[in-house]
C-alpha positions as CSV (number, residue, x, y, z in Angstrom):
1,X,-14.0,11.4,10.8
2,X,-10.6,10.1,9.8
3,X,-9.7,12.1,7.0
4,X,-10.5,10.5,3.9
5,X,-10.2,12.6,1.3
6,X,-6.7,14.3,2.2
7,X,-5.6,10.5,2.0
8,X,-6.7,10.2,-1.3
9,X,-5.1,12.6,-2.3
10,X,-1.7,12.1,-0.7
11,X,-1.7,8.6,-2.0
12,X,-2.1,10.2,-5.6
13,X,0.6,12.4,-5.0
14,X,3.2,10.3,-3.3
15,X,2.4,7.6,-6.8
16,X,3.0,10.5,-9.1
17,X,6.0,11.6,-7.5
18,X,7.6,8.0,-7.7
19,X,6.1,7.3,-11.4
20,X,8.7,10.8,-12.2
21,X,11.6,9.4,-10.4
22,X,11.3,5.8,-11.8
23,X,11.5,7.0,-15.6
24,X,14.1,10.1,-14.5
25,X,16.4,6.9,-13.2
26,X,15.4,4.9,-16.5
27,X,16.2,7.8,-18.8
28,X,19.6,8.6,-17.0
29,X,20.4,4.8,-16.8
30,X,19.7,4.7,-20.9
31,X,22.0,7.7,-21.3
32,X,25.0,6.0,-20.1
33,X,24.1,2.9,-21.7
34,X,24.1,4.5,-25.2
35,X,27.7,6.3,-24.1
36,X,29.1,3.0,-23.5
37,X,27.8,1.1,-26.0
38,X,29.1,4.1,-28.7
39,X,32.6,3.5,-27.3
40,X,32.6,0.5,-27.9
41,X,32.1,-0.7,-24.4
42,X,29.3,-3.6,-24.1
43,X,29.8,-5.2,-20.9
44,X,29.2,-1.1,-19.1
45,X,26.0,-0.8,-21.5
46,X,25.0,-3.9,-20.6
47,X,25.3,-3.1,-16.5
48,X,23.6,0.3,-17.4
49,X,20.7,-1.6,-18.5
50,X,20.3,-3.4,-15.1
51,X,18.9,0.2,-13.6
52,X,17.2,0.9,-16.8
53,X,15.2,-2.7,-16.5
54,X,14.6,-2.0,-12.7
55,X,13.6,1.7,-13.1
56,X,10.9,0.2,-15.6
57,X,9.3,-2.6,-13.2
58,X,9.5,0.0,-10.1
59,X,7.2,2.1,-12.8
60,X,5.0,-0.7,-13.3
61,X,4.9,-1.2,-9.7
62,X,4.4,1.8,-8.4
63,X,1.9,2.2,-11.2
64,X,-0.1,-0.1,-9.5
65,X,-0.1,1.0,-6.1
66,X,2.2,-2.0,-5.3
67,X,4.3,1.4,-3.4
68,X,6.0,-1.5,-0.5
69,X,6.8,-3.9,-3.3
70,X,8.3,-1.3,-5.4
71,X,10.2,0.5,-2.3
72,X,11.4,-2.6,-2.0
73,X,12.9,-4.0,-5.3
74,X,14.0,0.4,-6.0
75,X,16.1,0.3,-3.0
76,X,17.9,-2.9,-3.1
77,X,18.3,-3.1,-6.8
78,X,19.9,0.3,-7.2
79,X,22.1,-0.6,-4.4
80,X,23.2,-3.8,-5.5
81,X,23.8,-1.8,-8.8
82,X,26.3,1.2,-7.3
83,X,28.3,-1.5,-5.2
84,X,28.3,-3.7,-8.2
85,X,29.4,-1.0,-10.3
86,X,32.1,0.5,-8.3
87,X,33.6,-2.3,-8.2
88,X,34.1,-3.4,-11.3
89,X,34.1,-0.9,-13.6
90,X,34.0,2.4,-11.3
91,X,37.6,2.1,-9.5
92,X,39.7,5.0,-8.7
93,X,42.8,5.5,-11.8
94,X,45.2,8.3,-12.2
95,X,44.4,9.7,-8.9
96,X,41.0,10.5,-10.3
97,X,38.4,9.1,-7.7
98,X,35.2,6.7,-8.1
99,X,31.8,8.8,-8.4
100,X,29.2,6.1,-8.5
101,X,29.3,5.8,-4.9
102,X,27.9,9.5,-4.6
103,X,24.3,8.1,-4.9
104,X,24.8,5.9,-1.6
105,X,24.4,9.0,0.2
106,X,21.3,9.4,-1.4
107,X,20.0,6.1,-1.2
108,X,20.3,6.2,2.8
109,X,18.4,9.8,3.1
110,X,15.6,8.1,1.0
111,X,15.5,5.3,2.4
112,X,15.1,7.7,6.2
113,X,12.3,9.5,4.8
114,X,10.5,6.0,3.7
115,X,11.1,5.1,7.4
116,X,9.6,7.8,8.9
117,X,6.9,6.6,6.9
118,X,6.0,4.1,7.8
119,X,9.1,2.4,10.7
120,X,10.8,-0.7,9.6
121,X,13.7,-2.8,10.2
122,X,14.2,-3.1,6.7
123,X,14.3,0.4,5.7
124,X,16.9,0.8,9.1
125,X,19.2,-1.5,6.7
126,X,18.8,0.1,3.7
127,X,20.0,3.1,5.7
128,X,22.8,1.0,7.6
129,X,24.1,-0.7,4.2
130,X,24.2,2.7,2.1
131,X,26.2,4.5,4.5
132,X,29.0,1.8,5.7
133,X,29.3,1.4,1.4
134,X,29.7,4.8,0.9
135,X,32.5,5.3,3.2
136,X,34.2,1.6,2.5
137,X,34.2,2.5,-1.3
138,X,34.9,6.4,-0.7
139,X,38.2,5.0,1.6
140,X,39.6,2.1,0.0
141,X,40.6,1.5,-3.4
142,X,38.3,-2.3,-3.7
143,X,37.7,-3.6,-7.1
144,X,37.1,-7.2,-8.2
145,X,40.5,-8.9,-9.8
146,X,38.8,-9.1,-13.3
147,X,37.8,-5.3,-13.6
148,X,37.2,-3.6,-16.4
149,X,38.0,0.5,-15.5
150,X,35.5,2.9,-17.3
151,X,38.1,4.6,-20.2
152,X,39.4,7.8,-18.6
153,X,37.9,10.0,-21.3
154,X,34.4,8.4,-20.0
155,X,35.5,9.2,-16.6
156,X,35.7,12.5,-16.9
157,X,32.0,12.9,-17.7
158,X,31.1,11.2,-14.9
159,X,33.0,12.9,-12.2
160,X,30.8,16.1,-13.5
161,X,27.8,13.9,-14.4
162,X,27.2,12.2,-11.1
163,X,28.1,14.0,-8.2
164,X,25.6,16.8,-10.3
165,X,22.7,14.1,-10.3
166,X,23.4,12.9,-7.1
167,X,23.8,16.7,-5.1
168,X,20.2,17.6,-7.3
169,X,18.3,14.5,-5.9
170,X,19.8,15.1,-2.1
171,X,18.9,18.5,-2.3
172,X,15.4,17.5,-3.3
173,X,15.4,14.9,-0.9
174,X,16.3,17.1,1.8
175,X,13.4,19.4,0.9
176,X,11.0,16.2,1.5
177,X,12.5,15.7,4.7
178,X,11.9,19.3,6.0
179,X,8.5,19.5,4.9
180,X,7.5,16.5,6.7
181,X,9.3,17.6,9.6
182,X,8.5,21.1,9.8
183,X,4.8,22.0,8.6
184,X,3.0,19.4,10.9
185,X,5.3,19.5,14.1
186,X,3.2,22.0,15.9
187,X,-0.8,20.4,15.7
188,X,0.9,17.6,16.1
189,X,2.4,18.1,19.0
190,X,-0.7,19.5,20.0
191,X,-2.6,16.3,19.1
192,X,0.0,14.0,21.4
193,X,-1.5,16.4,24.2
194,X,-5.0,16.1,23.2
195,X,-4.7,12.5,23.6
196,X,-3.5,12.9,27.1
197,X,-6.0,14.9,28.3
198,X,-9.1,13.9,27.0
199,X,-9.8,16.4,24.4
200,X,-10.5,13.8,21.2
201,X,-14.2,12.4,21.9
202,X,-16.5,10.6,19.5
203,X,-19.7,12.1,17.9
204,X,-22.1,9.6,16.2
205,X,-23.9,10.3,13.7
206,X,-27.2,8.0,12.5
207,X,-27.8,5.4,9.9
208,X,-31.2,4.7,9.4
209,X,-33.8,2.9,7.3
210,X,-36.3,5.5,5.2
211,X,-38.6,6.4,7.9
212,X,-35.7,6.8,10.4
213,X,-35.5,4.0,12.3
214,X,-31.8,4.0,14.2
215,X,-29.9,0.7,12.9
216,X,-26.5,2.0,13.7
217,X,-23.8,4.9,14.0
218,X,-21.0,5.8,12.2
219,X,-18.1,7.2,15.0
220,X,-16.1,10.7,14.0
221,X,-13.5,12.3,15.7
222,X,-14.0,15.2,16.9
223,X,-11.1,17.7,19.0
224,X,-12.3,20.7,21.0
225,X,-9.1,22.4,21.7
226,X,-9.0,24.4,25.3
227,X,-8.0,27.4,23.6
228,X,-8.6,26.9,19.9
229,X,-11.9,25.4,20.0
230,X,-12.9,23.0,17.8
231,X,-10.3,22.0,15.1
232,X,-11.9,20.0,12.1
233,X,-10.8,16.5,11.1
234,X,-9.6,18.3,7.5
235,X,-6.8,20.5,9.7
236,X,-5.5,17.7,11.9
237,X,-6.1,14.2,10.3
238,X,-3.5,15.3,7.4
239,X,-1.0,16.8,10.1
240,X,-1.3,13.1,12.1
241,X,-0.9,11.2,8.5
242,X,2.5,13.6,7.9
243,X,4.1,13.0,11.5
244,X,2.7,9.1,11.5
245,X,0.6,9.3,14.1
246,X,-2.6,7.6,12.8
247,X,-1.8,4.2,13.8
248,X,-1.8,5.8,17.6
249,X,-5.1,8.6,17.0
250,X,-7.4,5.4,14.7
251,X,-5.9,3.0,18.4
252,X,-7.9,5.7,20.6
253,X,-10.6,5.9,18.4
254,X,-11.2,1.8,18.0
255,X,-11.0,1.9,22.0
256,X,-13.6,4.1,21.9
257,X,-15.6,2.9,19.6
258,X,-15.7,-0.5,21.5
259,X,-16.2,1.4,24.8
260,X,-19.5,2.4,23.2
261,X,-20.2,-1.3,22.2
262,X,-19.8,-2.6,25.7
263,X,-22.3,-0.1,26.9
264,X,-24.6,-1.0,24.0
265,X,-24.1,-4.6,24.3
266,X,-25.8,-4.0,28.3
267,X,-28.7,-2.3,27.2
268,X,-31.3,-4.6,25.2
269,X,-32.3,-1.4,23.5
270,X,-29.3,-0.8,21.8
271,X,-27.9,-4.1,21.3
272,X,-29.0,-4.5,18.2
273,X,-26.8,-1.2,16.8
274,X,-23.7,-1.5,15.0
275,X,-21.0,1.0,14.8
276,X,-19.1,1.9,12.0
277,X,-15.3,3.4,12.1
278,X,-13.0,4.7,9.7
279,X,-9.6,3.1,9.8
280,X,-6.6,5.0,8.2
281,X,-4.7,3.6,5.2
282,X,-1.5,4.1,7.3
283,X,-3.1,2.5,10.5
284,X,-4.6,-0.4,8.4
285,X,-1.5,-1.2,6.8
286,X,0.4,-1.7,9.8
287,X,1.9,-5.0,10.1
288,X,0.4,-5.3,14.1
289,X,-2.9,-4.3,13.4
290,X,-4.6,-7.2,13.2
291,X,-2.7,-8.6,16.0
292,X,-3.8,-5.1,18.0
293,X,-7.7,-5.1,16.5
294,X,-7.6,-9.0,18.0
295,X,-6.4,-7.7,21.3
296,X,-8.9,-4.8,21.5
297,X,-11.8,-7.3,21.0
298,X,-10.9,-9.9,23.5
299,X,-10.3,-7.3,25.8
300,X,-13.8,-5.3,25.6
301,X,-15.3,-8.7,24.7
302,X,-18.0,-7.6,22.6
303,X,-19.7,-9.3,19.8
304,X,-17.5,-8.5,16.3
305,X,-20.2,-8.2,14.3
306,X,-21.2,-5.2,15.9
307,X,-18.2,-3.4,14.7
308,X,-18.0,-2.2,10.9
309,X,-14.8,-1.2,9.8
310,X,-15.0,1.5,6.7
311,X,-11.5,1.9,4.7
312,X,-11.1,3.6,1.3
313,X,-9.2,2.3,-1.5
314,X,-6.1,4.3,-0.5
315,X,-5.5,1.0,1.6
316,X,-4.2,-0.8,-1.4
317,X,-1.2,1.5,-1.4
318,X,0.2,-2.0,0.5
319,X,-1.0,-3.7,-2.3
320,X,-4.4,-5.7,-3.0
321,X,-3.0,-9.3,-2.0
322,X,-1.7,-8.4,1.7
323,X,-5.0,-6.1,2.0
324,X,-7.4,-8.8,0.9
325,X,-5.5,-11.6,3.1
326,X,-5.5,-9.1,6.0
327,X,-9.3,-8.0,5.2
328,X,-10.1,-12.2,5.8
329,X,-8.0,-12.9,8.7
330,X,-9.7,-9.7,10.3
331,X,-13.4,-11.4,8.8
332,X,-13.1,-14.6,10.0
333,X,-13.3,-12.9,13.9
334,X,-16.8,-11.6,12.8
335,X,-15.5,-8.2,11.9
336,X,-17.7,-6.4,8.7
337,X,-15.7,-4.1,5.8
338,X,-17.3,-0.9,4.2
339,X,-15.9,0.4,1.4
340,X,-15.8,4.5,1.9
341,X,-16.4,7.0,-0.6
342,X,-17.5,4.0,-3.4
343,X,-17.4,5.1,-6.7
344,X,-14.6,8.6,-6.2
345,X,-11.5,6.1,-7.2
346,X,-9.7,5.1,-10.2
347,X,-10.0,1.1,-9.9
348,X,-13.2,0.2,-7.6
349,X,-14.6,-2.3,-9.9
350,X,-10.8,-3.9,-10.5
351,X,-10.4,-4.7,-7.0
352,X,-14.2,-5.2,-5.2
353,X,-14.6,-8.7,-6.7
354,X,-11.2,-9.3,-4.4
355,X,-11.9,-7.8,-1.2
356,X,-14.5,-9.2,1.7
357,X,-16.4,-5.7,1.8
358,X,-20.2,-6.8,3.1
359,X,-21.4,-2.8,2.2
360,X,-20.8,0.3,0.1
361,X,-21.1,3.7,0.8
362,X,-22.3,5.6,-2.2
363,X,-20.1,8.7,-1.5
364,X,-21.7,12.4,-0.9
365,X,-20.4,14.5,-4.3
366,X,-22.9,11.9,-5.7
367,X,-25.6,11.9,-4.0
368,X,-25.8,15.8,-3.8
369,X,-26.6,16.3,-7.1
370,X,-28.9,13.2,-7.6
371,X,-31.6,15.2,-8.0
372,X,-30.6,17.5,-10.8
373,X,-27.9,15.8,-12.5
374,X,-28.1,13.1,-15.1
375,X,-25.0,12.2,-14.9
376,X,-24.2,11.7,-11.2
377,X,-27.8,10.0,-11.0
378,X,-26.4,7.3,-13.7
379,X,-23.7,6.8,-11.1
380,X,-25.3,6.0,-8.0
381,X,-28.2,3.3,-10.2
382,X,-25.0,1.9,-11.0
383,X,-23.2,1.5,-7.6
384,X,-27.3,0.2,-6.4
385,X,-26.8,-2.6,-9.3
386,X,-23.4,-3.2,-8.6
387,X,-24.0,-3.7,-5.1
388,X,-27.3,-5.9,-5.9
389,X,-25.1,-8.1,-8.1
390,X,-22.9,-9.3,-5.3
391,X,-25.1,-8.9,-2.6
392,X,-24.0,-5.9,-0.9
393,X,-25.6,-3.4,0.8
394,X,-25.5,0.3,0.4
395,X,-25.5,2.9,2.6
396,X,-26.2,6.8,1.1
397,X,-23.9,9.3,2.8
398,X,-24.7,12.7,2.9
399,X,-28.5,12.8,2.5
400,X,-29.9,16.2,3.3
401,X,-33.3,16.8,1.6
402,X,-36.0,14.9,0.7
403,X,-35.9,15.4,-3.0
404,X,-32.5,13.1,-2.6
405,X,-34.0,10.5,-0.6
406,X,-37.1,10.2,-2.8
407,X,-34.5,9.2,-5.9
408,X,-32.3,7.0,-3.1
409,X,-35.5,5.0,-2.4
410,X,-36.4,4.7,-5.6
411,X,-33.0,3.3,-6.7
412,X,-33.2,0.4,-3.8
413,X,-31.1,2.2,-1.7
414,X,-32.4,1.4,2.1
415,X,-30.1,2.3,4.4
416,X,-29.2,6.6,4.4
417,X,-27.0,9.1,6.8
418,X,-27.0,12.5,6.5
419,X,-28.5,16.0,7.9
420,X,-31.8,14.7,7.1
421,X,-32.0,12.1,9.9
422,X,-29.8,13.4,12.3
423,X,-26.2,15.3,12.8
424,X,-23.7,13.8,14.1
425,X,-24.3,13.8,17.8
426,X,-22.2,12.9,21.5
427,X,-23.0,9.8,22.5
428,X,-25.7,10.2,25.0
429,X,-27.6,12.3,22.7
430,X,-27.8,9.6,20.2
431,X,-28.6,7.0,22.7
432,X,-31.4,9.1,23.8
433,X,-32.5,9.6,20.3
434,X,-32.8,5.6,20.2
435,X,-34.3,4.4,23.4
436,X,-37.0,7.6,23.3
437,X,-37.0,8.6,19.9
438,X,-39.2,11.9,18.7
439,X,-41.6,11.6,16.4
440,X,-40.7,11.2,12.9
441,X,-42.0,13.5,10.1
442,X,-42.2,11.7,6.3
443,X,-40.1,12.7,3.6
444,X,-41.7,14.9,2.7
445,X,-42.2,16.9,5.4
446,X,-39.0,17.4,6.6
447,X,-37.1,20.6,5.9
448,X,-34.1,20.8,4.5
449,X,-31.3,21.1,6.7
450,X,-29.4,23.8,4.9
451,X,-33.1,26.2,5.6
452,X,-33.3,24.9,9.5
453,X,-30.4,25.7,9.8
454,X,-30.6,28.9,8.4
């Protein structure tokens, strides 16, 4: 399974982390606007409050989860702001140097780590512009004809003040870029060679109606490492999302996936199955995927609506518009959208009236405890009458006894996965289970997994 919840919760971080640096820009901005406005200096206060203004709508932005809008308007406002600013009010004067440049430096390391993120000629710029700035204003003594030097009793602050806020945020900056490049290197690595030789294989695990009829598969990667034996999805998904390698492991696994639907398609037994797969935020939000996902279709040919494509909301880190006009284009092929994990996020019911989702997946927390707790039982009649509202369907992950189906049926839920019908399986297991399938026990006859498999 592509990871899904470590996602989550590296999207969470990663908006925290720029929601601090946003107001610590704002508040540092505001500081030297109320020094220059005290001595009697409007025209610097008023510059200050251009970084104070932007600080505030990369806040908003980031706020919510517009992260490449607000990358965007940070990294070109604030260096608009520190040429602007050297040259006409930060020049050099009585041998005493310029200091706003100092953050240029900073800007270009930033804008690096951003790029290793997620590649992009516009973050190569921001990199490219920062650093010929930084030594152009560091070299030559450029100021506009009608400049108004800061008042040397001012300046004298800053040349403490700034180089000490700009060496704090490259230190923490270099930090980031360590961590990304250090902790994950090695499974990584690993992962590249794993590819190459065939380790990574699919298991498929069942959807089916209440008594067990097969109407599909949901695909999860799987790695059996020659030496370390398996690896689960929670070690290695989160080491691929660090060194920005999901766009190549969720490529394998959509190859895959349609390999399977071309054998399918053959076999008038199967042909009716469809098979869902997870696609990563970071894969899904790549500006060639749809352009790749097109390729991969006309190339297996198979029938799109076969294929079910399950993202989370961590998608909308792009932001909703260029997700929902993406999730279209990628509809009007045939292709089908489950939202994953339904009901675990902060702004589900903001967004779902937006997005071309045909199915939700009422996620696993909930459906564990349906049976014994009022509360998460609330939940999932909820996500059932959502879903009945606009006419989507539901599919209940994580089913595992019969007490939890009983309440799932009884809700209107009709399609289920989990221990209970089957584990996820290779391929030719779960074909096998389809064309000769064994006879099915009720509900109430099944154990529970957790005591089989005991």
């Amino acid at each position: 399974m592509i990871g899904k919840g470590s996602q989550e919760h590296k999207v969470a971080r990663v908006i925290r982390v720029y929601q601090a640096v946003s107001l610590a820009v704002a508040a540092f901005a505001l500081f030297w606007t109320v020094i220059f406005f005290v001595n009697g200096r409007p025209m610097m206060a008023l510059a200050e409050l251009f970084p104070v203004v932007a600080a505030l709508i990369c806040f908003a932005l980031v706020t919510r989860g517009r992260l490449d809008l607000f990358l965007l308007v940070a990294q070109f406002s604030f260096l608009i702001f520190v040429i602007a600013f050297c040259l006409m009010f930060d020049v050099p004067q009585n041998g005493a140097p310029r200091v706003t440049h100092l953050f240029l430096p900073v800007l270009g390391m930033l804008a690096y780590i951003n790029h290793l993120r997620r590649p992009s000629r516009l973050q190569l710029s921001v990199i490219a512009a920062s650093l010929v700035a930084f030594v152009v204003l560091h070299a030559a003594d450029l100021r506009l004809p009608f400049a108004q030097p800061i008042p040397p009793e001012l300046h004298r602050y800053g040349m403490w003040l700034n180089p000490a806020m700009a060496a704090l945020i490259f230190c923490g900056a270099i930090y980031m870029l360590q961590r990304r490049l250090s902790a994950p290197r090695g499974i990584a690595r690993d992962l590249l060679a794993a590819l190459r030789h065939g380790e990574l294989t699919l298991a498929y695990q069942p959807q089916t109606d209440r008594q067990g009829k097969v109407l599909g598969a949901e695909a999860l990667l799987r790695w059996n490492h020659p030496t370390r034996g398996p690896i689960s999805p929670a070690t290695f998904i989160p080491a691929a999302e660090e060194m920005g390698l999901m766009p190549i492991v969720g490529t394998y696994v959509l190859e895959q996936a349609l390999e399977t639907l071309v054998r399918w398609q053959a076999d008038p037994q199967l042909s009716a199955l469809r098979l869902s797969v997870n696609v990563s935020a970071s894969q899904f939000n790549e500006d060639d995927f749809e352009t790749t996902l097109r390729d991969l279709i006309t190339r297996y040919n198979i029938d799109p609506t076969r294929l079910r494509l399950e993202l989370t909301e961590s998608v909308l880190i792009a932001g909703l518009e260029p997700v929902a006009e993406k999730m279209a284009a990628l509809k009007a092929l045939g292709l089908t959208f489950s939202l994953d994990d339904f009901g675990t996020g902060f702004s589900s019911l903001a967004y779902l009236r937006r997005l071309p989702v045909s199915e939700l997946k009422i996620d696993r927390s909930f459906v564990a405890t349906v049976a014994d707790n009022d509360r998460d039982a609330a939940l999932v009649r909820s996500i059932r009458a959502i879903a009945t509202d606009l006419g989507l369907e539901t599919v209940a992950e994580g089913v595992e006894t019969p007490a939890q189906l009983a309440f799932l049926e009884a809700t209107g839920c009709r399609i289920f996965q989990g221990y209970l019908f089957g584990r996820p399986m290779p391929l030719a297991d779960f074909e096998l289970s389809v064309v000769a399938p064994q006879p099915q026990a009720t509900a109430s006859q099944r154990p529970s997994p957790r005591l089989a498999a005991g």
